[in-house]
ChimeraX commands (.cxc) that place a marker at each C-alpha (Angstrom):
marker #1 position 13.34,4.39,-0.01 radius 0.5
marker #1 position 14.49,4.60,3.64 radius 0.5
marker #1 position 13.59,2.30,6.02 radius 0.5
marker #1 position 13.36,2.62,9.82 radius 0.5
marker #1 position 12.59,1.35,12.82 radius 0.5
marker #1 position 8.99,2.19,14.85 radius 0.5
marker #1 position 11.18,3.77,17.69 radius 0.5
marker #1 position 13.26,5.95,14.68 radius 0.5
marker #1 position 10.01,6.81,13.26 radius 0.5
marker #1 position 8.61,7.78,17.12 radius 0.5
marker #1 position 11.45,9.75,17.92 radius 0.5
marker #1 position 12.43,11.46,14.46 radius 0.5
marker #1 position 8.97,12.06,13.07 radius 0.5
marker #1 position 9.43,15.94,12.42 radius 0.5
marker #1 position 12.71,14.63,10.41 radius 0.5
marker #1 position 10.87,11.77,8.38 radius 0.5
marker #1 position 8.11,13.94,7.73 radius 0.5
marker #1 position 10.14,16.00,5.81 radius 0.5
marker #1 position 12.17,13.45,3.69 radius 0.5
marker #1 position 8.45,12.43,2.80 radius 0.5
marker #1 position 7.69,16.21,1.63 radius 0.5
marker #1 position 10.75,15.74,-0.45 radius 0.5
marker #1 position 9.56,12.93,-2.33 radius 0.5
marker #1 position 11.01,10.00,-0.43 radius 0.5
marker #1 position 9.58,6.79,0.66 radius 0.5
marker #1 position 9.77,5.40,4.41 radius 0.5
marker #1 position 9.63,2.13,4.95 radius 0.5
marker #1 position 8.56,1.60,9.04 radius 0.5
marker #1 position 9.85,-1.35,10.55 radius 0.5
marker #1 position 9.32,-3.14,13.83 radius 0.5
marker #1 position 10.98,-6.43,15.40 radius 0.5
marker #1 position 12.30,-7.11,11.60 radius 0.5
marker #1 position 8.89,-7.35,9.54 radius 0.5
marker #1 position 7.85,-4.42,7.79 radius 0.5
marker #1 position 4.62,-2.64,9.35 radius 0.5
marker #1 position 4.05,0.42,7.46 radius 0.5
marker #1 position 5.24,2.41,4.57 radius 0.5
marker #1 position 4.94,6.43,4.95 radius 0.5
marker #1 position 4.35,8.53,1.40 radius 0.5
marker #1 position 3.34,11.60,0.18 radius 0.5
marker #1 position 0.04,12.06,-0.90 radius 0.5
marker #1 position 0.52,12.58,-4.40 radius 0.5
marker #1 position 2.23,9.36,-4.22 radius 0.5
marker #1 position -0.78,7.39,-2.85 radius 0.5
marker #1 position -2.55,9.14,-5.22 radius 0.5
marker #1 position -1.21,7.95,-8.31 radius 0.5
marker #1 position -0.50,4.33,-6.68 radius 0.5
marker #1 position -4.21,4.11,-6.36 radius 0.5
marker #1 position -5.00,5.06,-9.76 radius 0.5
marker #1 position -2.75,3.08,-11.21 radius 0.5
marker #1 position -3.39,-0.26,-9.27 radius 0.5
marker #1 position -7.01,0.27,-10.42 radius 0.5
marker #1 position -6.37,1.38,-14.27 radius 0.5
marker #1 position -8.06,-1.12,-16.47 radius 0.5
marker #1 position -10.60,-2.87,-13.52 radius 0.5
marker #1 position -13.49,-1.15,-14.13 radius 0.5
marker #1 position -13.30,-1.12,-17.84 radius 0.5
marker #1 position -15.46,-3.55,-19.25 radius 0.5
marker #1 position -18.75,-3.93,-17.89 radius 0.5
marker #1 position -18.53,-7.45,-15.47 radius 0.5
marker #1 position -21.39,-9.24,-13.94 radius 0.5
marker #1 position -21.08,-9.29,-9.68 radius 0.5
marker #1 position -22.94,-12.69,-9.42 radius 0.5
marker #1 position -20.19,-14.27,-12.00 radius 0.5
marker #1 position -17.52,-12.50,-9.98 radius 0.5
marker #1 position -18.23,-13.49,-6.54 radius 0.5
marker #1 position -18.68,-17.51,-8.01 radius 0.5
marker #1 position -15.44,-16.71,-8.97 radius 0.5
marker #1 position -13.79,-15.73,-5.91 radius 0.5
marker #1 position -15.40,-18.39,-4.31 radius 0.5
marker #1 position -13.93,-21.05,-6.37 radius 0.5
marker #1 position -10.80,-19.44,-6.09 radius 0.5
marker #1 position -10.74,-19.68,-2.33 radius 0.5
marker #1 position -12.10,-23.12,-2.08 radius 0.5
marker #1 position -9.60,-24.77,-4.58 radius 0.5
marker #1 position -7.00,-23.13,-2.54 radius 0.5
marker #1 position -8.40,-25.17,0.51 radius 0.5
marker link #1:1,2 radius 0.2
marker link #1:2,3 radius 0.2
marker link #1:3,4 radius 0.2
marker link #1:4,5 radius 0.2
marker link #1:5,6 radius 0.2
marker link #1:6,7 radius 0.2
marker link #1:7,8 radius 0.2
marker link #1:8,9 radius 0.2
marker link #1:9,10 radius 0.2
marker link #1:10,11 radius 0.2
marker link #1:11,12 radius 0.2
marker link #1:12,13 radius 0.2
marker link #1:13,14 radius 0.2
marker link #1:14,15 radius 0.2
marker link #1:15,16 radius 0.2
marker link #1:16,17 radius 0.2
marker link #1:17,18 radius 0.2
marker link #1:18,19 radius 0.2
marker link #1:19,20 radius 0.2
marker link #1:20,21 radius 0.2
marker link #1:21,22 radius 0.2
marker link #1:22,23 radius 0.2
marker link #1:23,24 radius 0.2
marker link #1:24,25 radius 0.2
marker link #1:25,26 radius 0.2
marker link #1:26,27 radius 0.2
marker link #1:27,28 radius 0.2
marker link #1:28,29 radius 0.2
marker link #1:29,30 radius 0.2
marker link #1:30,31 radius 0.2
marker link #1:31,32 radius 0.2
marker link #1:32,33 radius 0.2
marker link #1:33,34 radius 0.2
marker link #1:34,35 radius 0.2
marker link #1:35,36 radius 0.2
marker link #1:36,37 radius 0.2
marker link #1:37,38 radius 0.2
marker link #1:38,39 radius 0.2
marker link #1:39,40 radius 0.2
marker link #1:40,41 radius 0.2
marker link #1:41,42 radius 0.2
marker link #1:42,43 radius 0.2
marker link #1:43,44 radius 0.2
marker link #1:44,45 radius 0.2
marker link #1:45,46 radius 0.2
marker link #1:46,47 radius 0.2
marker link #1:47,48 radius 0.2
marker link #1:48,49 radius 0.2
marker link #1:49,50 radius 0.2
marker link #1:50,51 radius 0.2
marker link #1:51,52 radius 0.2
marker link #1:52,53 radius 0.2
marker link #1:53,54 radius 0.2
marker link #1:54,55 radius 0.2
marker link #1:55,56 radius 0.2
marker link #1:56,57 radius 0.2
marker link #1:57,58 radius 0.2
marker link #1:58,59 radius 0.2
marker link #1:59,60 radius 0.2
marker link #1:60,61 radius 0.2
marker link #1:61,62 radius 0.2
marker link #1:62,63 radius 0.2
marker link #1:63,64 radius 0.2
marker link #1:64,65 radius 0.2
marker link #1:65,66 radius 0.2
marker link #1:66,67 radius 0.2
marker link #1:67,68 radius 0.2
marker link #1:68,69 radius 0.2
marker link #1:69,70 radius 0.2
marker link #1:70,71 radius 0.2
marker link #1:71,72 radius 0.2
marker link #1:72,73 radius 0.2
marker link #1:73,74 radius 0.2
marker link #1:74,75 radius 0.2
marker link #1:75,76 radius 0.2
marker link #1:76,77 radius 0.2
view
């Protein structure tokens, strides 16, 4: 993974482009805290498919889940 600044990215996008043809990850950065991450599309592809393998599984009931969430959210407060 390479990671760069917002004004590297600006002014070298032609040259990050590439690097992100060839596989590699950008990581975009700007005053220090990461803003962005540039990938292929094959990439986000198979990130997406795998974050989502095994949620919609088993059958789930949306009233249960959203009592859920809420409880989450208000023990957290």
């Amino acid at each position: 993974m390479l990671t760069v600044s917002a004004t590297d990215i600006q002014n070298n996008f032609g040259q990050y482009l590439q690097a992100v043809q060839s596989g590699d990850e950008i990581l975009i950065m700007k005053n220090g805290k990461e803003v962005a991450r540039l990938i292929s599309h094959e990439a986000s592809v198979s990130f997406l498919t795998d974050s989502l393998t095994g949620v919609l599984k088993k059958d789930y009931n949306d009233k249960e889940m959203r009592q859920e969430r809420i409880e989450s959210r208000e023990s957290i407060n």
